[in-house]
PDB file of N, CA, C, O and CB in Angstrom:
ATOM      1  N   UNK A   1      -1.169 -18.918 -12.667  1.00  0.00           N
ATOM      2  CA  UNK A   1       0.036 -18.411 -12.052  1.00  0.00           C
ATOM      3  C   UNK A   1      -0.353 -17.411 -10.965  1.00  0.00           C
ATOM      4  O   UNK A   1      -1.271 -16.596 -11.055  1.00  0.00           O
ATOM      5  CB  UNK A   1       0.967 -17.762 -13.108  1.00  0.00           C
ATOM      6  N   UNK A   2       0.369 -17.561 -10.048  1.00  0.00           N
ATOM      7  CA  UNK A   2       0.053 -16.641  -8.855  1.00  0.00           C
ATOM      8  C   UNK A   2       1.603 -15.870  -8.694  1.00  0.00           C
ATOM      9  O   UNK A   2       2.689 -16.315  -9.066  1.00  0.00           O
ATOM     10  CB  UNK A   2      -0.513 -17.644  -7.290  1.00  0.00           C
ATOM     11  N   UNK A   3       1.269 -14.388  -7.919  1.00  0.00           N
ATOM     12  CA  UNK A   3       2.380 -13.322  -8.840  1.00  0.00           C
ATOM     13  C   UNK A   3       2.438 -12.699  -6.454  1.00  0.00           C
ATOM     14  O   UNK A   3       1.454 -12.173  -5.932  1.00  0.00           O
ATOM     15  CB  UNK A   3       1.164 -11.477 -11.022  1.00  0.00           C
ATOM     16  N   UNK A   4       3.186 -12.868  -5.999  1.00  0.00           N
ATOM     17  CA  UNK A   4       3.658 -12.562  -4.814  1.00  0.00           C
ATOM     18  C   UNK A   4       3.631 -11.036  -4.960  1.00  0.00           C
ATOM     19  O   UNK A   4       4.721 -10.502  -5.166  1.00  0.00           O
ATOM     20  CB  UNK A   4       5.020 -13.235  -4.487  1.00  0.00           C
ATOM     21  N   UNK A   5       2.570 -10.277  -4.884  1.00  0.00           N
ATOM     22  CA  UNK A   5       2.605  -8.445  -5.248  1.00  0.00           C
ATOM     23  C   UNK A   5       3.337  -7.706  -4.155  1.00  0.00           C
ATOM     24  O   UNK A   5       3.974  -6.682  -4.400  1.00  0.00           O
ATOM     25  CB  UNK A   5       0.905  -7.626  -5.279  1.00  0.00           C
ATOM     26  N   UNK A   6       3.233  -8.291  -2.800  1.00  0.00           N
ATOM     27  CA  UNK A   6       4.328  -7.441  -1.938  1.00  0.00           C
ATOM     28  C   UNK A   6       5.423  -7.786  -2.870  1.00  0.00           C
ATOM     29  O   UNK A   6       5.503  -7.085  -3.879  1.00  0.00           O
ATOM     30  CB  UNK A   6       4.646  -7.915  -0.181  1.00  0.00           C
ATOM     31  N   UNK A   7       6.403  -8.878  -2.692  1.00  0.00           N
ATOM     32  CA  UNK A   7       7.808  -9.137  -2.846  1.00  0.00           C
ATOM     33  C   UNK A   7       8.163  -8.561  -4.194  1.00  0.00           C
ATOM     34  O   UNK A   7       9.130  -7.815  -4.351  1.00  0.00           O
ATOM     35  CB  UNK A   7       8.159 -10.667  -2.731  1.00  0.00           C
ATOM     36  N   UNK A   8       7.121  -9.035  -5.427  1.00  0.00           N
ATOM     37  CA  UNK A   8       7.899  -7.861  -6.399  1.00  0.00           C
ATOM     38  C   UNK A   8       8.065  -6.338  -6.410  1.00  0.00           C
ATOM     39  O   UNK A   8       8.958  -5.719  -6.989  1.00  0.00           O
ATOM     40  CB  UNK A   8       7.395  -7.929  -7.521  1.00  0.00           C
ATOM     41  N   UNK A   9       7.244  -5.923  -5.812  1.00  0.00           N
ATOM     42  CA  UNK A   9       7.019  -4.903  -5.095  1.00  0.00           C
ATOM     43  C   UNK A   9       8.304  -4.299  -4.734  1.00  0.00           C
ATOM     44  O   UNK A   9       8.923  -3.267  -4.997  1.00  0.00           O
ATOM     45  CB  UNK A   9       6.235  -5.233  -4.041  1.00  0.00           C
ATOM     46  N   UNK A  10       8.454  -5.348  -4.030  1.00  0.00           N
ATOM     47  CA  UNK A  10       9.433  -4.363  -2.472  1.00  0.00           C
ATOM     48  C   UNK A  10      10.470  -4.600  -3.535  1.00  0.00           C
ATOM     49  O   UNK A  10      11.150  -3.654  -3.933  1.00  0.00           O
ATOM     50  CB  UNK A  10       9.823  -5.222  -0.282  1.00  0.00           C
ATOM     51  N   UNK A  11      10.715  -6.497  -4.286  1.00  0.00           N
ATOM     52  CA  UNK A  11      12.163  -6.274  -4.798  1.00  0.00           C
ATOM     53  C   UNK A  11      12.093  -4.950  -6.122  1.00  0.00           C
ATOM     54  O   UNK A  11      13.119  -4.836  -6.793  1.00  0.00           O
ATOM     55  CB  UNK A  11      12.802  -8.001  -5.498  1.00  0.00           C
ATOM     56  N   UNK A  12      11.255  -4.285  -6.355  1.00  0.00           N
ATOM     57  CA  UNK A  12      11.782  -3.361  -7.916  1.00  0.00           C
ATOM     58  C   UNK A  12      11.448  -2.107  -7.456  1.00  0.00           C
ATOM     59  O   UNK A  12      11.538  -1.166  -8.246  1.00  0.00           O
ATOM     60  CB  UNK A  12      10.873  -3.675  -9.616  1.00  0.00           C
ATOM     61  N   UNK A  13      10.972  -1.862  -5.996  1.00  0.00           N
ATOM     62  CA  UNK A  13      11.085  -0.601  -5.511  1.00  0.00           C
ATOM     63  C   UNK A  13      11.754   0.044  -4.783  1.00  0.00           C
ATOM     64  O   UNK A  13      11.975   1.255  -4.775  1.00  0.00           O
ATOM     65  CB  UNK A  13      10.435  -0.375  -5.181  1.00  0.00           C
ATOM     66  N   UNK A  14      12.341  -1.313  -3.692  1.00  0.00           N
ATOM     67  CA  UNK A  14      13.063  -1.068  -3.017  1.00  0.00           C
ATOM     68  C   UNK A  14      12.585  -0.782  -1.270  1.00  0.00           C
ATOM     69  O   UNK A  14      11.764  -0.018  -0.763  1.00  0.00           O
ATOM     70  CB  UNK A  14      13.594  -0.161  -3.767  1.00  0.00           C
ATOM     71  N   UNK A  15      13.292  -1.533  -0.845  1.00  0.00           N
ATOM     72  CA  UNK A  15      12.144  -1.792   0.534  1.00  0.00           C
ATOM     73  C   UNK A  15      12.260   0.089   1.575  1.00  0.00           C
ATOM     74  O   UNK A  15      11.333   0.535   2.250  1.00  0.00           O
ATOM     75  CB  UNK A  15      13.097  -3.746   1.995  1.00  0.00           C
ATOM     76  N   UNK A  16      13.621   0.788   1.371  1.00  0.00           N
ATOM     77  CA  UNK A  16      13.465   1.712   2.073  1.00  0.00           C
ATOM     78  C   UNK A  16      12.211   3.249   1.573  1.00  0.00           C
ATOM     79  O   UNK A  16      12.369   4.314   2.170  1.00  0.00           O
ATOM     80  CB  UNK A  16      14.953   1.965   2.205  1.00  0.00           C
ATOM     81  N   UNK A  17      11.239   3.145   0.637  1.00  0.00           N
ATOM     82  CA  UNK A  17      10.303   3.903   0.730  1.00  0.00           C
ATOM     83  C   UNK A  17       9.405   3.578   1.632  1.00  0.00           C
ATOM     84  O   UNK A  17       8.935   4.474   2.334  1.00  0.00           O
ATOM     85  CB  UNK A  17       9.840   4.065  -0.279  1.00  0.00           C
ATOM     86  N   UNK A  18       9.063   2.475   1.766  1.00  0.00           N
ATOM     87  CA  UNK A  18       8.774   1.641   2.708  1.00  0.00           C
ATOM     88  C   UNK A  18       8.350   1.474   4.011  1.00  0.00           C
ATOM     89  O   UNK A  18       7.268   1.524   4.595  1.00  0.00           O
ATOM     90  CB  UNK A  18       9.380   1.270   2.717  1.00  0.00           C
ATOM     91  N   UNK A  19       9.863   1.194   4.397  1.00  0.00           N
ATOM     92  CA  UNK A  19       9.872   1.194   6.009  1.00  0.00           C
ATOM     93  C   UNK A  19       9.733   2.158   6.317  1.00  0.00           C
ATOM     94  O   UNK A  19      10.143   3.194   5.794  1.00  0.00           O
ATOM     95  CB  UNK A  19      10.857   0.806   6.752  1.00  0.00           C
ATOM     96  N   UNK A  20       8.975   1.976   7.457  1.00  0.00           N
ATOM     97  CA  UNK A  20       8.428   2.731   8.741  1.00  0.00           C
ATOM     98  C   UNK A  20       7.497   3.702   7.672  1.00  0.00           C
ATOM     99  O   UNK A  20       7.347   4.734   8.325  1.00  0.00           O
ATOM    100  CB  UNK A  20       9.816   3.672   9.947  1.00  0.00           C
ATOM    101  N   UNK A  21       7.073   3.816   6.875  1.00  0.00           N
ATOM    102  CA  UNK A  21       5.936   4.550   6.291  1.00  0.00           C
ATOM    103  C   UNK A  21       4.730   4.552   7.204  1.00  0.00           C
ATOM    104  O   UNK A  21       4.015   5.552   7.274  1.00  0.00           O
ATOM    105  CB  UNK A  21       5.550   3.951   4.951  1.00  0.00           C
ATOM    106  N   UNK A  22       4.505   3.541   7.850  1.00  0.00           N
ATOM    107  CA  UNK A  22       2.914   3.333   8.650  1.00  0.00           C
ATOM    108  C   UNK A  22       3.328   2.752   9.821  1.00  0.00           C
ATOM    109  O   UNK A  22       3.934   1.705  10.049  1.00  0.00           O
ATOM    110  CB  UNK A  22       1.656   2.250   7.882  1.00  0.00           C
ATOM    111  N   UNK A  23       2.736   3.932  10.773  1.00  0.00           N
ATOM    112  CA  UNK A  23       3.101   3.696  12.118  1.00  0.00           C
ATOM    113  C   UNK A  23       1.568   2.697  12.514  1.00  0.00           C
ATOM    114  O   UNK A  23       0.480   2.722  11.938  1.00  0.00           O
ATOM    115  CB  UNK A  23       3.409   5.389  13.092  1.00  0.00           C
ATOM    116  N   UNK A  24       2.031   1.842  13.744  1.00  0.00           N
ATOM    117  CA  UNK A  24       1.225   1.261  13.791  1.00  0.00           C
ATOM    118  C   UNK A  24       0.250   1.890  15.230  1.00  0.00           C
ATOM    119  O   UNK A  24       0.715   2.800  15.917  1.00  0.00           O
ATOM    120  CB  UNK A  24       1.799  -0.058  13.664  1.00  0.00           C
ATOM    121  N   UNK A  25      -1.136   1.258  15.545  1.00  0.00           N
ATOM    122  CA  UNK A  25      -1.700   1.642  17.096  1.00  0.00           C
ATOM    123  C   UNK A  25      -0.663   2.319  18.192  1.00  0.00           C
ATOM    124  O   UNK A  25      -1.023   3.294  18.853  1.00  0.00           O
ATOM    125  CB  UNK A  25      -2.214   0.198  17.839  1.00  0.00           C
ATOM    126  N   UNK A  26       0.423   1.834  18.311  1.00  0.00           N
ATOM    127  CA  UNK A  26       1.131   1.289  19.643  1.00  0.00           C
ATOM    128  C   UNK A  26       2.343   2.611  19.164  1.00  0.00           C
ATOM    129  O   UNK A  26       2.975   2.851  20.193  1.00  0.00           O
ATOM    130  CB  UNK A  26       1.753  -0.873  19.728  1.00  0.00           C
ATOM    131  N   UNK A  27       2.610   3.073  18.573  1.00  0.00           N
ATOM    132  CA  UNK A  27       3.309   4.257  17.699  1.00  0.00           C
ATOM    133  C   UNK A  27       4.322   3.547  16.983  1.00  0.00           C
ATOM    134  O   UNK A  27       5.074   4.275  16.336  1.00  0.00           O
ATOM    135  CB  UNK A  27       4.013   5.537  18.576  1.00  0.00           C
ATOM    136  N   UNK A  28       4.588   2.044  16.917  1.00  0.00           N
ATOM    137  CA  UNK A  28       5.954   1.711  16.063  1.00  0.00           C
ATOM    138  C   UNK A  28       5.371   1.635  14.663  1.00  0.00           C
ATOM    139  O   UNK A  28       4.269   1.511  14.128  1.00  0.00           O
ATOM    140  CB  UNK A  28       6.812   0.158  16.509  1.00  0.00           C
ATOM    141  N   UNK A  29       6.691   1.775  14.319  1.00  0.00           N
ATOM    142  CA  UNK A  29       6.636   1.956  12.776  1.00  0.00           C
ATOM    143  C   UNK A  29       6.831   0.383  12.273  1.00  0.00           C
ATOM    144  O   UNK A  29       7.764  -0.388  12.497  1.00  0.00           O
ATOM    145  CB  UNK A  29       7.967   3.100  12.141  1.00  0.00           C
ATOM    146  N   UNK A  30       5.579   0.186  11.493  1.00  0.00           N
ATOM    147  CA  UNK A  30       6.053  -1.034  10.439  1.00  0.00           C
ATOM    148  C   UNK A  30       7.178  -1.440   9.673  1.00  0.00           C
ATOM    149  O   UNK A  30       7.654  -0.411   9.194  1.00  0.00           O
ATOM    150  CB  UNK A  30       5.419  -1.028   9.566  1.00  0.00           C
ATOM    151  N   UNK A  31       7.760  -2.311   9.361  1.00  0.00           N
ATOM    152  CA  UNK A  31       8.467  -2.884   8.580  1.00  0.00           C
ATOM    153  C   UNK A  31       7.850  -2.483   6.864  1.00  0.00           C
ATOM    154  O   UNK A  31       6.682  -2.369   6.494  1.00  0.00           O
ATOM    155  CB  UNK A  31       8.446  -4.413   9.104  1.00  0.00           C
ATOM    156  N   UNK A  32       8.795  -2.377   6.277  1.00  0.00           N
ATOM    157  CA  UNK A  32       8.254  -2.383   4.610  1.00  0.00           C
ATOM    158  C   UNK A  32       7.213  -3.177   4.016  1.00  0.00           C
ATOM    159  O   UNK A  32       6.515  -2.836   3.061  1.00  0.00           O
ATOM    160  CB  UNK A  32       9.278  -2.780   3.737  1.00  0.00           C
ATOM    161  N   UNK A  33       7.164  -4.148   4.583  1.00  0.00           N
ATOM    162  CA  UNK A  33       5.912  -5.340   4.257  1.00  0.00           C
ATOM    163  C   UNK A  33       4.947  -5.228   4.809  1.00  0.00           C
ATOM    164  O   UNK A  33       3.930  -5.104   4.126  1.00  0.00           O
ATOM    165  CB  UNK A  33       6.085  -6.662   4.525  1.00  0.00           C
ATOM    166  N   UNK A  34       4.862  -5.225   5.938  1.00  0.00           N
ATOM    167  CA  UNK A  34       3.699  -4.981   6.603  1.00  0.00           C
ATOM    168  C   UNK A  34       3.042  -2.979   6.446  1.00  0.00           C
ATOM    169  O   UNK A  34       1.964  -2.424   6.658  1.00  0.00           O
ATOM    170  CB  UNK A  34       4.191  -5.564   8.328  1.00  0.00           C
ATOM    171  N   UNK A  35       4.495  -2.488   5.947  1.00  0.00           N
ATOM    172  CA  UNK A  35       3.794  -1.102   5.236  1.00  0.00           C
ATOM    173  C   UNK A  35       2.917  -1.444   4.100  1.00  0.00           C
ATOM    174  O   UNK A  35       1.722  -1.190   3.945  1.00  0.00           O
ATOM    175  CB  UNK A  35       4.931  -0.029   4.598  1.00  0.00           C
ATOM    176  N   UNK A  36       3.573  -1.941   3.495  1.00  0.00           N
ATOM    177  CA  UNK A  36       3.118  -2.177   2.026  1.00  0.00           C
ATOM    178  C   UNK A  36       1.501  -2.531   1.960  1.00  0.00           C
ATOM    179  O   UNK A  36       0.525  -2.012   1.419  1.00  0.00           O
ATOM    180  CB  UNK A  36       4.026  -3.486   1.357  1.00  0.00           C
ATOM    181  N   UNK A  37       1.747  -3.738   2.831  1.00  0.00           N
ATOM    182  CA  UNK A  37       0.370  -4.909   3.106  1.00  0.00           C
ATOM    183  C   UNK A  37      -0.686  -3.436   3.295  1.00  0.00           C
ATOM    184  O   UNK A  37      -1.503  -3.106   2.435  1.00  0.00           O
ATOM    185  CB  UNK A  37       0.524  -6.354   5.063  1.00  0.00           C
ATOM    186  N   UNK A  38      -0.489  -2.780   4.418  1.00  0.00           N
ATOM    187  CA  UNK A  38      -1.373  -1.707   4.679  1.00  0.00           C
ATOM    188  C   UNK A  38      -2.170  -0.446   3.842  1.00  0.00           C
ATOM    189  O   UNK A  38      -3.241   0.161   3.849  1.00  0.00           O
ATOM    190  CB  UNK A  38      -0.730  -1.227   5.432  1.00  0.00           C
ATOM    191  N   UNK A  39      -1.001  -0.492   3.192  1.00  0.00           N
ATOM    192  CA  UNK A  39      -1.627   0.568   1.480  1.00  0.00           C
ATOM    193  C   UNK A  39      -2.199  -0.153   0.963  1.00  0.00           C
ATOM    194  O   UNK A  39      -3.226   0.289   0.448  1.00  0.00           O
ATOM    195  CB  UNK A  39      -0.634   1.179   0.171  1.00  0.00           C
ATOM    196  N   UNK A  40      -1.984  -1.263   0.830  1.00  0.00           N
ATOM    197  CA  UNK A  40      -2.665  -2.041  -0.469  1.00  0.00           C
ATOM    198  C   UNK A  40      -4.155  -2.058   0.105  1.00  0.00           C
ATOM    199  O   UNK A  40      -5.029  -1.481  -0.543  1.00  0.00           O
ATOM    200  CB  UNK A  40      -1.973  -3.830  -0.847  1.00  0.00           C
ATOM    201  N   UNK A  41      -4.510  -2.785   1.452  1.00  0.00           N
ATOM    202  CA  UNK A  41      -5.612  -2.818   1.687  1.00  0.00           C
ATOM    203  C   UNK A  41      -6.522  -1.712   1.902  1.00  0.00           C
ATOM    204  O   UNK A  41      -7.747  -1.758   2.017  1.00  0.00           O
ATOM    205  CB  UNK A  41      -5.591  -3.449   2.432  1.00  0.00           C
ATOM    206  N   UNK A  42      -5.616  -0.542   1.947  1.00  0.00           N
ATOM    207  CA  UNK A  42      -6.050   0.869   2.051  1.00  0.00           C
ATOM    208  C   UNK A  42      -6.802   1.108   0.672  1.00  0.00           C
ATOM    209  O   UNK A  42      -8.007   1.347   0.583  1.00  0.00           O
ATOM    210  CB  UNK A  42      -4.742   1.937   2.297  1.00  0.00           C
ATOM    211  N   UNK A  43      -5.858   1.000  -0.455  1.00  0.00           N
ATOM    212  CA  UNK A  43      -6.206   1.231  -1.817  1.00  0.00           C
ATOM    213  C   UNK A  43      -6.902   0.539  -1.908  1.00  0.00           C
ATOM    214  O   UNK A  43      -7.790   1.211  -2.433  1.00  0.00           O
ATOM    215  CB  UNK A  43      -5.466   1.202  -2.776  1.00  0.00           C
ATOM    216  N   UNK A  44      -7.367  -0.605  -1.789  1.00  0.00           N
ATOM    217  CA  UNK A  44      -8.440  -1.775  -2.131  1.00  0.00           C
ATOM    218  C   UNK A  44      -9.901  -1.021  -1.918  1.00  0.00           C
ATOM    219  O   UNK A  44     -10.850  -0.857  -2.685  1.00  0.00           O
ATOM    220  CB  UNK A  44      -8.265  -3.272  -0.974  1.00  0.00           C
ATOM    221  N   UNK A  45      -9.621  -0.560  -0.280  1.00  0.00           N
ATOM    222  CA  UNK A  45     -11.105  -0.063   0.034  1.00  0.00           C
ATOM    223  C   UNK A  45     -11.308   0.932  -0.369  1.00  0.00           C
ATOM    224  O   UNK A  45     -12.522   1.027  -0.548  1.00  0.00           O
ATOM    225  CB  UNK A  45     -11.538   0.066   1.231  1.00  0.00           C
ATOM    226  N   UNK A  46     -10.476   2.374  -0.818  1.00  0.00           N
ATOM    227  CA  UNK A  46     -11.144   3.310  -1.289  1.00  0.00           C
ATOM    228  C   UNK A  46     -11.604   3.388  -2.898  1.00  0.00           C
ATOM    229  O   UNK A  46     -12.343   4.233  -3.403  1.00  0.00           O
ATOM    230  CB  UNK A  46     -10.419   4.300  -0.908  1.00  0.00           C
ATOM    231  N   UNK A  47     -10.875   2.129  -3.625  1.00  0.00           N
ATOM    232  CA  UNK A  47     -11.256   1.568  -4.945  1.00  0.00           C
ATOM    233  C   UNK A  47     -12.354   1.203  -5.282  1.00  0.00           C
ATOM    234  O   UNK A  47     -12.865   1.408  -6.383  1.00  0.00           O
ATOM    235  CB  UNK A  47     -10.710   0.676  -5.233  1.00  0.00           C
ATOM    236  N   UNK A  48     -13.040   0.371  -3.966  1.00  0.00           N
ATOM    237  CA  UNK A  48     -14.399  -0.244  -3.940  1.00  0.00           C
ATOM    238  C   UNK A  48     -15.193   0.584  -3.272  1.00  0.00           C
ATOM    239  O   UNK A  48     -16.279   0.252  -2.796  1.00  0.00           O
ATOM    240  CB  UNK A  48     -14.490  -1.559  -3.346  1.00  0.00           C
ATOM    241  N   UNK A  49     -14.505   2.119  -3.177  1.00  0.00           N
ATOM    242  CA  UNK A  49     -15.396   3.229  -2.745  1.00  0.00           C
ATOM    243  C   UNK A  49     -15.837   3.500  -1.400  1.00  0.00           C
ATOM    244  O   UNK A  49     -16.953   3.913  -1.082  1.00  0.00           O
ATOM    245  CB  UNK A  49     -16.465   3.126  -3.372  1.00  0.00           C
ATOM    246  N   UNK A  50     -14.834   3.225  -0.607  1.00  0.00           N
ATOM    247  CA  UNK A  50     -14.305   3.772   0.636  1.00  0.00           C
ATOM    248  C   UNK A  50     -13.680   5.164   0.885  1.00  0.00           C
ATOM    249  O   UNK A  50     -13.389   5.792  -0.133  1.00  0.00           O
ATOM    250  CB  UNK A  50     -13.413   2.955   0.979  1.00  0.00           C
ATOM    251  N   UNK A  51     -13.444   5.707   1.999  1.00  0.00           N
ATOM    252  CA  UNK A  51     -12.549   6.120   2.514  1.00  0.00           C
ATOM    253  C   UNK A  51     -11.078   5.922   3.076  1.00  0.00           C
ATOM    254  O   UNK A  51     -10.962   4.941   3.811  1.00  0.00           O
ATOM    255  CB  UNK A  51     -13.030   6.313   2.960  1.00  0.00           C
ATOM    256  N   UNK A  52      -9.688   6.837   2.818  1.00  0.00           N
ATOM    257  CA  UNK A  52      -9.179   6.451   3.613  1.00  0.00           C
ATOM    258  C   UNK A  52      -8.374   7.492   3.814  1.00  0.00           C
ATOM    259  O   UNK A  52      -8.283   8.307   2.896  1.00  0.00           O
ATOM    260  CB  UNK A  52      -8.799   5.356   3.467  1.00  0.00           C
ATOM    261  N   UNK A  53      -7.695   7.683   4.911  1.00  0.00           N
ATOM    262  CA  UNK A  53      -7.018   8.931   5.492  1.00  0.00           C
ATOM    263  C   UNK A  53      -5.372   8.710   4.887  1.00  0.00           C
ATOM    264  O   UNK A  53      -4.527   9.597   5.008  1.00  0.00           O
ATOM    265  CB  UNK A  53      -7.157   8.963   7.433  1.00  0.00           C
ATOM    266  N   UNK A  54      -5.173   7.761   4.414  1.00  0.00           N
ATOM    267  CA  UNK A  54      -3.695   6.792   4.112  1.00  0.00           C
ATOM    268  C   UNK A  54      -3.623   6.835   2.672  1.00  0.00           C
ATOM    269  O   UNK A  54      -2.435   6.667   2.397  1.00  0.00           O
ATOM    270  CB  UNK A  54      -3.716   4.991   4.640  1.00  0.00           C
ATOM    271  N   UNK A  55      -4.278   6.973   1.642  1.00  0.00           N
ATOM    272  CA  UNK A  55      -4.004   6.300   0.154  1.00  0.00           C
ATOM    273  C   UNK A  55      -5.432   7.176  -0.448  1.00  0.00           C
ATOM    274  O   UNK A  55      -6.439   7.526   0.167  1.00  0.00           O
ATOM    275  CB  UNK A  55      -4.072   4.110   0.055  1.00  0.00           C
ATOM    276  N   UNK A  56      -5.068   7.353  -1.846  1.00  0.00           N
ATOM    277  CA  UNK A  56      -6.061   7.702  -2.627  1.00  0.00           C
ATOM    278  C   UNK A  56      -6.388   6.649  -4.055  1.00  0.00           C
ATOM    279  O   UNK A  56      -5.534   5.780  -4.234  1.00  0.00           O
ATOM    280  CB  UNK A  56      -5.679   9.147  -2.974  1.00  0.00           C
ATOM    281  N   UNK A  57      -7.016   6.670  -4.591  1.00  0.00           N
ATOM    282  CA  UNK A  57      -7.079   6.268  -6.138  1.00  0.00           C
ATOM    283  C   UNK A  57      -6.437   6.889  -6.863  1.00  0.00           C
ATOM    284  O   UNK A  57      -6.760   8.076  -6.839  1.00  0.00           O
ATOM    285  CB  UNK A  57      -8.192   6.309  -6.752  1.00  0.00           C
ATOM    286  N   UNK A  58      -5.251   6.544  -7.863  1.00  0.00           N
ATOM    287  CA  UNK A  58      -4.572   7.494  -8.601  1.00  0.00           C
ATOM    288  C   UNK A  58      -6.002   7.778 -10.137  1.00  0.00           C
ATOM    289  O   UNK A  58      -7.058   7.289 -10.540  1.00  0.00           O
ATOM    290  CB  UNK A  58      -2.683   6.658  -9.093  1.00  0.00           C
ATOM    291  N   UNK A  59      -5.309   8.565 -10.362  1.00  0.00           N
ATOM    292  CA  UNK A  59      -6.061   9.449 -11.496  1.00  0.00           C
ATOM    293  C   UNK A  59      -6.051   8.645 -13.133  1.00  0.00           C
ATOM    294  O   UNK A  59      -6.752   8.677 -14.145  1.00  0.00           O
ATOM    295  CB  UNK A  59      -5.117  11.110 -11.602  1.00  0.00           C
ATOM    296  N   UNK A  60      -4.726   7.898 -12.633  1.00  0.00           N
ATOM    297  CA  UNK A  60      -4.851   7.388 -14.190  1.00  0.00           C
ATOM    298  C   UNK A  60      -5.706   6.517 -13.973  1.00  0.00           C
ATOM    299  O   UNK A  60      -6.577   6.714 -14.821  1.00  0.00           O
ATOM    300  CB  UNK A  60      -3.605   6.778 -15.000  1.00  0.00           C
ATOM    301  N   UNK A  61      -6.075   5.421 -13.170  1.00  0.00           N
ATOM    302  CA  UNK A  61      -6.675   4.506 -13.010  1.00  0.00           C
ATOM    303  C   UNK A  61      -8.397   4.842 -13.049  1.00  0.00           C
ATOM    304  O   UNK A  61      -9.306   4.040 -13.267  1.00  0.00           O
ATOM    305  CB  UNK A  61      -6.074   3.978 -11.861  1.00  0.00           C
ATOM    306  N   UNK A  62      -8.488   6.379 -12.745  1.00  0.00           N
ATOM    307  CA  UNK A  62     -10.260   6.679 -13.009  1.00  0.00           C
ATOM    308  C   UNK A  62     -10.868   6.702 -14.020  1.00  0.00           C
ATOM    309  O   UNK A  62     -11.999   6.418 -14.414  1.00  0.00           O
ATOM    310  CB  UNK A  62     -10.764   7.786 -12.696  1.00  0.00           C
ATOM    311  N   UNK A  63      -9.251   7.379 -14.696  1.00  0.00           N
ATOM    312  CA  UNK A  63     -10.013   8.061 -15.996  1.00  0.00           C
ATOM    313  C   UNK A  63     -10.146   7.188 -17.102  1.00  0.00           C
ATOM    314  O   UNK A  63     -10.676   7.422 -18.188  1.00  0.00           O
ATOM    315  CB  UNK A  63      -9.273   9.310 -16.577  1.00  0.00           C
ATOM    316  N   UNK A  64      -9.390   5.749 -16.537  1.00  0.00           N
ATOM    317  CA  UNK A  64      -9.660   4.579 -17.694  1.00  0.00           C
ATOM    318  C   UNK A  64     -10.899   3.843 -17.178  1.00  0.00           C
ATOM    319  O   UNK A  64     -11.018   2.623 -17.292  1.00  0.00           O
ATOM    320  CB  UNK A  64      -8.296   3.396 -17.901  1.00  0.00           C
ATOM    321  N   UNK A  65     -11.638   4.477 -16.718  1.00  0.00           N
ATOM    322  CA  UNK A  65     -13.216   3.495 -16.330  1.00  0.00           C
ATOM    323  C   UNK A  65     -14.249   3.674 -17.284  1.00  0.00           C
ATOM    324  O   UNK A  65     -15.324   3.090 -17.146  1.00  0.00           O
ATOM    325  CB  UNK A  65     -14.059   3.951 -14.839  1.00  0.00           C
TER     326      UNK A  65
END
């Protein structure tokens, strides 16, 4: 089974935390999805032990390693 993580996302959070959260190069602000898309890949890389100026690792998720 494959699980669409934006769309449940946006549908049980609600798309206006969302929008315009992440401005893009050009100064416009993203859409909720393409916000979203952007944290996630944010969180991805500082998970696999990156940096990022946008997102952190939450705490619960460390302390279960």
């Amino acid at each position: 089974m494959k699980i669409d993580l934006i769309g449940m996302i946006l549908n049980n959070a609600g798309r206006r935390c969302f929008d315009g959260a992440i401005i893009d190069d050009d100064g416009k602000q993203l859409d909720a999805a393409h916000s979203l898309d952007y944290m996630i890949m944010e969180y991805a890389k500082v998970r696999n032990g990156g940096e990022s100026s946008t997102v952190v690792v939450s705490r619960y998720v460390v302390e279960k390693k």
